[in-house]
SEVEX-831578 format. One record per residue: residue number from 1; residue in one letter; y, z, x of N, C-alpha, C in turn. Coordinates in Angstrom, 1 decimal. Each point is the difference from the previous one (the first is absolute). Layout:
pt pos = NUM code = A n.north = Y n.up = Z n.east = X ca.north = Y ca.up = Z ca.east = X c.north = Y c.up = Z c.east = X
...
% end
This chain:
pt pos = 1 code = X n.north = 88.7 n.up = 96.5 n.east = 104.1 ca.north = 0.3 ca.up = 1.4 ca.east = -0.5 c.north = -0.1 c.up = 0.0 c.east = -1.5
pt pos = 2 code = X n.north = -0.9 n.up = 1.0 n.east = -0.7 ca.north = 0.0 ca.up = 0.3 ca.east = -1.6 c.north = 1.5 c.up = 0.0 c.east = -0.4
pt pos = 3 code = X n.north = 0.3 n.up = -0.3 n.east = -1.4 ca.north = 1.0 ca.up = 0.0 ca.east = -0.7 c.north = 0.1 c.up = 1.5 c.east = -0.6
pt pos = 4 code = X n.north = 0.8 n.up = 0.8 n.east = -0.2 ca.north = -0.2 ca.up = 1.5 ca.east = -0.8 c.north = 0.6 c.up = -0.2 c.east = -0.8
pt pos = 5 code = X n.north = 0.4 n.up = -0.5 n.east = -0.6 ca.north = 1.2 ca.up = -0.2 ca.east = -0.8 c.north = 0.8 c.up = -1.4 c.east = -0.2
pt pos = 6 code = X n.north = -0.1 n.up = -0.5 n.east = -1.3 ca.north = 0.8 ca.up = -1.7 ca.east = -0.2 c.north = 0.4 c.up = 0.6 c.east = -1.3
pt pos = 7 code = X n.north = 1.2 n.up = -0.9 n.east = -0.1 ca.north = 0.7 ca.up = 0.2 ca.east = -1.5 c.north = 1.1 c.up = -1.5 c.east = -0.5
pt pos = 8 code = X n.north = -0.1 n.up = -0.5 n.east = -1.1 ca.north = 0.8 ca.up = -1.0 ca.east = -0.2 c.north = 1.2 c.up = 0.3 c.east = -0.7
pt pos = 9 code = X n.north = 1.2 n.up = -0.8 n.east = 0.2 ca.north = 0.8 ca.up = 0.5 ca.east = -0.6 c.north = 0.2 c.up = -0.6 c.east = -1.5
pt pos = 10 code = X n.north = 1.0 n.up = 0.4 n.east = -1.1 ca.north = 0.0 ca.up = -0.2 ca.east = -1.2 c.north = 0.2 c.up = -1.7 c.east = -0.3
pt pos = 11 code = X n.north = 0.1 n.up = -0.7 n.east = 0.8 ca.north = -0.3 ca.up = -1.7 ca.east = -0.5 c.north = -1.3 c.up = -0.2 c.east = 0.5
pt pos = 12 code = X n.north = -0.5 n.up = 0.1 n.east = 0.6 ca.north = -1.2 ca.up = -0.1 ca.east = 0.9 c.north = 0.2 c.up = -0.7 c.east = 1.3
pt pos = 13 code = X n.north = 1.2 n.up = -0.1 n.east = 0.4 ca.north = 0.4 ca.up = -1.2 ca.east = 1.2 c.north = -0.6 c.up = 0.9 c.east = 1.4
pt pos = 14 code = X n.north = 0.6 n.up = 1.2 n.east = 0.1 ca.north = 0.0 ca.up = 0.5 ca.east = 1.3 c.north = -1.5 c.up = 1.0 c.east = 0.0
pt pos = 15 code = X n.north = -0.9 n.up = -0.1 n.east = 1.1 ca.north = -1.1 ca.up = 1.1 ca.east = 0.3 c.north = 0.4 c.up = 0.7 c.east = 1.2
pt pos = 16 code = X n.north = 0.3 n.up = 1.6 n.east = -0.3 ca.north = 0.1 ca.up = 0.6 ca.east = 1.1 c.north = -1.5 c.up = 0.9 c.east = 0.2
pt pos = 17 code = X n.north = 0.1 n.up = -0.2 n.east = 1.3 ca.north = -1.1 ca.up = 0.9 ca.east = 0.5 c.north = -0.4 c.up = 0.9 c.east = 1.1
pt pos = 18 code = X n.north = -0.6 n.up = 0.8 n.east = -0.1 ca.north = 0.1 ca.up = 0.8 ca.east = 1.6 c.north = -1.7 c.up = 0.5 c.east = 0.2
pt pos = 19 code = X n.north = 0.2 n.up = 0.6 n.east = 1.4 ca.north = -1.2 ca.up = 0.6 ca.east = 0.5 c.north = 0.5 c.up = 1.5 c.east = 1.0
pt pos = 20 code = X n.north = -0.9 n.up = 0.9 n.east = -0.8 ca.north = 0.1 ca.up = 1.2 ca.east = 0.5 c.north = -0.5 c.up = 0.1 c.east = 1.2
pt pos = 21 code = X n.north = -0.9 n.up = -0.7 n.east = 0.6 ca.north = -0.6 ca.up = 0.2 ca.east = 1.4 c.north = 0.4 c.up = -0.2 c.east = 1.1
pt pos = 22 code = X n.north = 1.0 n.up = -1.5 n.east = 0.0 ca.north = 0.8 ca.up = -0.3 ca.east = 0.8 c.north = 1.9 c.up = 0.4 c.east = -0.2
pt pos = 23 code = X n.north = 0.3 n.up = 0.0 n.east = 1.1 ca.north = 1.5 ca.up = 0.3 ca.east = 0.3 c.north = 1.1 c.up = -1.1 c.east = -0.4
pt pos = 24 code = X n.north = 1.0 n.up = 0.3 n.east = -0.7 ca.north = 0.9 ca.up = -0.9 ca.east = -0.5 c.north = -0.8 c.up = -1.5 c.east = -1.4
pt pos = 25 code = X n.north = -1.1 n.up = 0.6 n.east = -0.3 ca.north = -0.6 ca.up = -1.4 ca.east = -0.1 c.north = 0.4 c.up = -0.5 c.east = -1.8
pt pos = 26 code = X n.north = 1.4 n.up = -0.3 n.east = 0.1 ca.north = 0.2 ca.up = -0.1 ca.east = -1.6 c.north = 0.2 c.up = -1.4 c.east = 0.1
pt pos = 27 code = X n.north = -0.3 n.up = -0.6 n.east = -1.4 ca.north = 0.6 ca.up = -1.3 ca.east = 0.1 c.north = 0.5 c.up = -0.8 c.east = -1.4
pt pos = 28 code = X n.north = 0.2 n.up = -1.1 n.east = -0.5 ca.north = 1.1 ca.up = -0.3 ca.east = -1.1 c.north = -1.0 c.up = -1.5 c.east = 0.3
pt pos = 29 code = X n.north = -0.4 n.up = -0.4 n.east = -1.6 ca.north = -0.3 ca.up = -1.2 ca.east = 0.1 c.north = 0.3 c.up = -1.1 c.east = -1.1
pt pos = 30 code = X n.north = 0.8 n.up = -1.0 n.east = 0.3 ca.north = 0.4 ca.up = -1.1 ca.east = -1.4 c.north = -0.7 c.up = -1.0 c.east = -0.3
pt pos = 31 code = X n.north = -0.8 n.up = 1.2 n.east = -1.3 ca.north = -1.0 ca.up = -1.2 ca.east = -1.0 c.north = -0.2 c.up = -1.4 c.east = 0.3
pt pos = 32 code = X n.north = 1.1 n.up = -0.3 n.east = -1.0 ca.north = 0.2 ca.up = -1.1 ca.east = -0.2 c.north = -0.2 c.up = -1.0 c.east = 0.8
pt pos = 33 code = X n.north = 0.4 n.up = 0.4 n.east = 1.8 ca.north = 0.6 ca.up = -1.0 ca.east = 1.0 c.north = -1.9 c.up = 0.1 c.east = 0.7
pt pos = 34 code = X n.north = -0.3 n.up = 1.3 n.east = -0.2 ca.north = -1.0 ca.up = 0.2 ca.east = 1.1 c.north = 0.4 c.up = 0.8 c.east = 1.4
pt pos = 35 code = X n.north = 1.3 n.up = 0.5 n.east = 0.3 ca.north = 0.4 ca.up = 0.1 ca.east = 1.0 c.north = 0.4 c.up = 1.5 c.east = -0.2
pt pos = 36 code = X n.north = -0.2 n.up = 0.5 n.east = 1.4 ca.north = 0.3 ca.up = 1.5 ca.east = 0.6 c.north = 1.4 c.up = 0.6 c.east = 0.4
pt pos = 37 code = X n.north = 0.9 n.up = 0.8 n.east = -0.4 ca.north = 1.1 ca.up = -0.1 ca.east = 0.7 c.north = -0.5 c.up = 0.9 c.east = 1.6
pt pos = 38 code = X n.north = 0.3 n.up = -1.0 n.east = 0.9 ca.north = 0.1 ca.up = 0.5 ca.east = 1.3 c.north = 1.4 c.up = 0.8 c.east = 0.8
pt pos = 39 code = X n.north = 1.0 n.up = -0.2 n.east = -0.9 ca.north = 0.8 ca.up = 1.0 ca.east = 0.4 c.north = 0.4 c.up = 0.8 c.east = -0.8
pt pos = 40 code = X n.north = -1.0 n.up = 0.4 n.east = -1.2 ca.north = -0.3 ca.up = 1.5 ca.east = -0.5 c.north = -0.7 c.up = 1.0 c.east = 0.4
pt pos = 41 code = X n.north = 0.1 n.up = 1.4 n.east = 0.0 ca.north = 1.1 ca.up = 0.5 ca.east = -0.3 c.north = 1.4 c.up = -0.1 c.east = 0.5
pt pos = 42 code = X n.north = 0.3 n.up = 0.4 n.east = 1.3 ca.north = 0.9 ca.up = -0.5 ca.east = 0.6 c.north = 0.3 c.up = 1.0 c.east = 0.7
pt pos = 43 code = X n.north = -0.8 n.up = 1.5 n.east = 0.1 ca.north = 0.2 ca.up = 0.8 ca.east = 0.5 c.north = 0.0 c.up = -0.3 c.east = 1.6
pt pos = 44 code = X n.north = 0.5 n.up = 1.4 n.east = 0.4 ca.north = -0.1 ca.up = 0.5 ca.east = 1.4 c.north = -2.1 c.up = -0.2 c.east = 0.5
pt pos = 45 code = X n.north = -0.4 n.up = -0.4 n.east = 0.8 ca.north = -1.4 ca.up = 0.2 ca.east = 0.0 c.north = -0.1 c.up = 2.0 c.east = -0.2
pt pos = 46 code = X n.north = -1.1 n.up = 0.5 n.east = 0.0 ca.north = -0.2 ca.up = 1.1 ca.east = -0.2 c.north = 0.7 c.up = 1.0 c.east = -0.9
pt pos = 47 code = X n.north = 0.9 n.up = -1.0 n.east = -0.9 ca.north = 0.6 ca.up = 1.4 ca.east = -1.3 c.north = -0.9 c.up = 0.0 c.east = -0.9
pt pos = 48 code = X n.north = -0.9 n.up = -1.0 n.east = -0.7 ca.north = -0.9 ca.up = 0.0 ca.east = -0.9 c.north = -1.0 c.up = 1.0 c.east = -0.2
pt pos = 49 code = X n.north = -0.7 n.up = 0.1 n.east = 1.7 ca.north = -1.3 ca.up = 0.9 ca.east = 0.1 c.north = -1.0 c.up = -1.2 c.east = -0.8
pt pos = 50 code = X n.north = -1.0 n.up = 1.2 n.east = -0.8 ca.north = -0.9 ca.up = 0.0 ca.east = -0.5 c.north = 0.1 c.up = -0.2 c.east = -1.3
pt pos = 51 code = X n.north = 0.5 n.up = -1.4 n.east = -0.6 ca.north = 0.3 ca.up = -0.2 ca.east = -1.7 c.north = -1.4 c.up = 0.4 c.east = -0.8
pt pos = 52 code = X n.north = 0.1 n.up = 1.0 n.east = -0.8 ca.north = -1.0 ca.up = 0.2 ca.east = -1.0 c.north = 0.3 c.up = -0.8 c.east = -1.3
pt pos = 53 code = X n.north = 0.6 n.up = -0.2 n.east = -0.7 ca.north = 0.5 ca.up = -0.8 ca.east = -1.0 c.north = 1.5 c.up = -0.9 c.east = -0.4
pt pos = 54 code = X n.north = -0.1 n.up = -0.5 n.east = -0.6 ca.north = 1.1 ca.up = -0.9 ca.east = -0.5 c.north = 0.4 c.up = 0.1 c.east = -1.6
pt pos = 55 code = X n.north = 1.0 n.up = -0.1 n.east = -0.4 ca.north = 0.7 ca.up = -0.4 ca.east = -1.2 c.north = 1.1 c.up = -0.6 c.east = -0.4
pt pos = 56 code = X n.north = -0.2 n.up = -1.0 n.east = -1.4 ca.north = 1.3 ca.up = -0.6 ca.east = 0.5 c.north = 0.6 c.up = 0.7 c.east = -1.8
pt pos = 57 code = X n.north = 1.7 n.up = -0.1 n.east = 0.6 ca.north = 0.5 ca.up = 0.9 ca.east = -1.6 c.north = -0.4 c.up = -1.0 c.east = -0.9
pt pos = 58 code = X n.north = 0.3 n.up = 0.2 n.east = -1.7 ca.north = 0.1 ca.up = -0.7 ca.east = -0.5 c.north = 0.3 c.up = -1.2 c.east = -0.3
pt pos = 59 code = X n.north = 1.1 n.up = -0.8 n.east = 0.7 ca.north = 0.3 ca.up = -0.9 ca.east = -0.6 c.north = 0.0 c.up = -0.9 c.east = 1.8
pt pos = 60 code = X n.north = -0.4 n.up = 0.9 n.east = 0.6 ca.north = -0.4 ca.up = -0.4 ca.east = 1.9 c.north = 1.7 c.up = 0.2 c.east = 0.8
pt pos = 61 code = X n.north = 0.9 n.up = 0.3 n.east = -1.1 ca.north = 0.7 ca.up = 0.2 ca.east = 1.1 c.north = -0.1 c.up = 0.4 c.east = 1.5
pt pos = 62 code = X n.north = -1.1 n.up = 1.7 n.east = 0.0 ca.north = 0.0 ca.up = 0.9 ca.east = 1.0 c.north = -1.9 c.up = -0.4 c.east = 0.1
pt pos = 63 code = X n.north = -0.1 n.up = -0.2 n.east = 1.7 ca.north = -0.9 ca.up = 0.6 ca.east = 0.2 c.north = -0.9 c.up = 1.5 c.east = 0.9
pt pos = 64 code = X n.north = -0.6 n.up = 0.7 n.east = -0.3 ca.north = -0.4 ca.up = 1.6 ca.east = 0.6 c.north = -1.3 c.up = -0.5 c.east = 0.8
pt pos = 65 code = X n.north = 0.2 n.up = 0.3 n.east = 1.0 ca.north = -1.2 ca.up = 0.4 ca.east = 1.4 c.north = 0.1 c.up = 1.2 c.east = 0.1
pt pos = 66 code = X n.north = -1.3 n.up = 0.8 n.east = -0.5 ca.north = -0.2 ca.up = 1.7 ca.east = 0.1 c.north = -1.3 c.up = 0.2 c.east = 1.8
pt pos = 67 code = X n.north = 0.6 n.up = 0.5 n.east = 0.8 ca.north = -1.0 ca.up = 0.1 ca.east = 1.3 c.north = -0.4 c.up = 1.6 c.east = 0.6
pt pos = 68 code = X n.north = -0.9 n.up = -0.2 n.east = 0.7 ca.north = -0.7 ca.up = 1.1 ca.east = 0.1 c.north = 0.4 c.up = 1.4 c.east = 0.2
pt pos = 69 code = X n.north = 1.8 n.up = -0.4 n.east = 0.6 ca.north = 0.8 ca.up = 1.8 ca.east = 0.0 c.north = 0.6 c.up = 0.3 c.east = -1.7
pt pos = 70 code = X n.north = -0.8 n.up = -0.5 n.east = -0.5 ca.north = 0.5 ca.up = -0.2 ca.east = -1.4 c.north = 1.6 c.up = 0.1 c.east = -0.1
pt pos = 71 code = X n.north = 0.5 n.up = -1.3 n.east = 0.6 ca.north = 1.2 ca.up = -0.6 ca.east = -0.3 c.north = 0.1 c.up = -1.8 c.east = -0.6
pt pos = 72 code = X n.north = 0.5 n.up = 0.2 n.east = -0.7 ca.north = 0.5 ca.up = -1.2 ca.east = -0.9 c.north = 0.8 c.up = -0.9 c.east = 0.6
pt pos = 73 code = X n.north = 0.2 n.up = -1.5 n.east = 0.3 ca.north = 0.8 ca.up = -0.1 ca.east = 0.4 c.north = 0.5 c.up = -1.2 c.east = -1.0
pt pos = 74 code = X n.north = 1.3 n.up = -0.7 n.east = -0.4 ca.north = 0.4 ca.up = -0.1 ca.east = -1.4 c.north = 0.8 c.up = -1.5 c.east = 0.4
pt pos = 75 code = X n.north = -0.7 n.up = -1.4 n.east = -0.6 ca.north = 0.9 ca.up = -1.4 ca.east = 0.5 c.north = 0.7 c.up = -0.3 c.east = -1.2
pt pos = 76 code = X n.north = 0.9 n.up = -0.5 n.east = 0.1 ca.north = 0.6 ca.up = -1.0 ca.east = -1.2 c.north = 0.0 c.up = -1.1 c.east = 0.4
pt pos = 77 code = X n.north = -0.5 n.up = -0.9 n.east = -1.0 ca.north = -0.6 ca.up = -1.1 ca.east = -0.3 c.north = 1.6 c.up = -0.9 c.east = -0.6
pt pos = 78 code = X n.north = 0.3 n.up = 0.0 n.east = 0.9 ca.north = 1.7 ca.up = -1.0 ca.east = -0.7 c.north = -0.7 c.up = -1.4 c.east = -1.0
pt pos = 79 code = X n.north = -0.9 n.up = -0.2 n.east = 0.5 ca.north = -0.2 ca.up = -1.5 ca.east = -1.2 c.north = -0.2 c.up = 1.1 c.east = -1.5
pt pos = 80 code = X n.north = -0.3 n.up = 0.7 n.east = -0.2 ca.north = -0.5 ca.up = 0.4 ca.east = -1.0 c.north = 1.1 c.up = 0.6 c.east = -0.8
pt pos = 81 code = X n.north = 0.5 n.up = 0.6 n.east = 0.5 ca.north = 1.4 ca.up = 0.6 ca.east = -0.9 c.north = 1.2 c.up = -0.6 c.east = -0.8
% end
């Protein structure tokens, strides 16, 4: 599946990324390690939809998954705070 959207956060440690074409298909990956979190997000299957983009706040506290019913949906990032 194409990527539509990747973004790093402000250390460079974490790559989040998503694809608009498939369902739920967001994902979190640690640089450093090489490794994917597999139990991110942690949602319900089917709350996500169709992720069109990602962002992470400034300092990565928070991160935004915006999807096709144009709803946001909003994580906090407890390491980061």
């Amino acid at each position: 599946t194409s990527v539509s959207d990747l973004t790093f956060n402000h250390t460079g440690e974490l790559l989040c990324y998503c694809s608009k074409w498939k369902k739920n298909a967001v994902k979190m990956a640690h640089i450093p390690s090489y490794t994917v979190y597999q139990n991110w997000p942690g949602v319900a299957p089917g709350v996500m939809k169709y992720p069109f983009s990602v962002g992470f706040s400034g300092r990565s506290g928070y991160l935004a998954c915006g999807n096709d019913e144009g709803k946001c949906h909003l994580f906090e990032l407890a390491h980061f705070k």
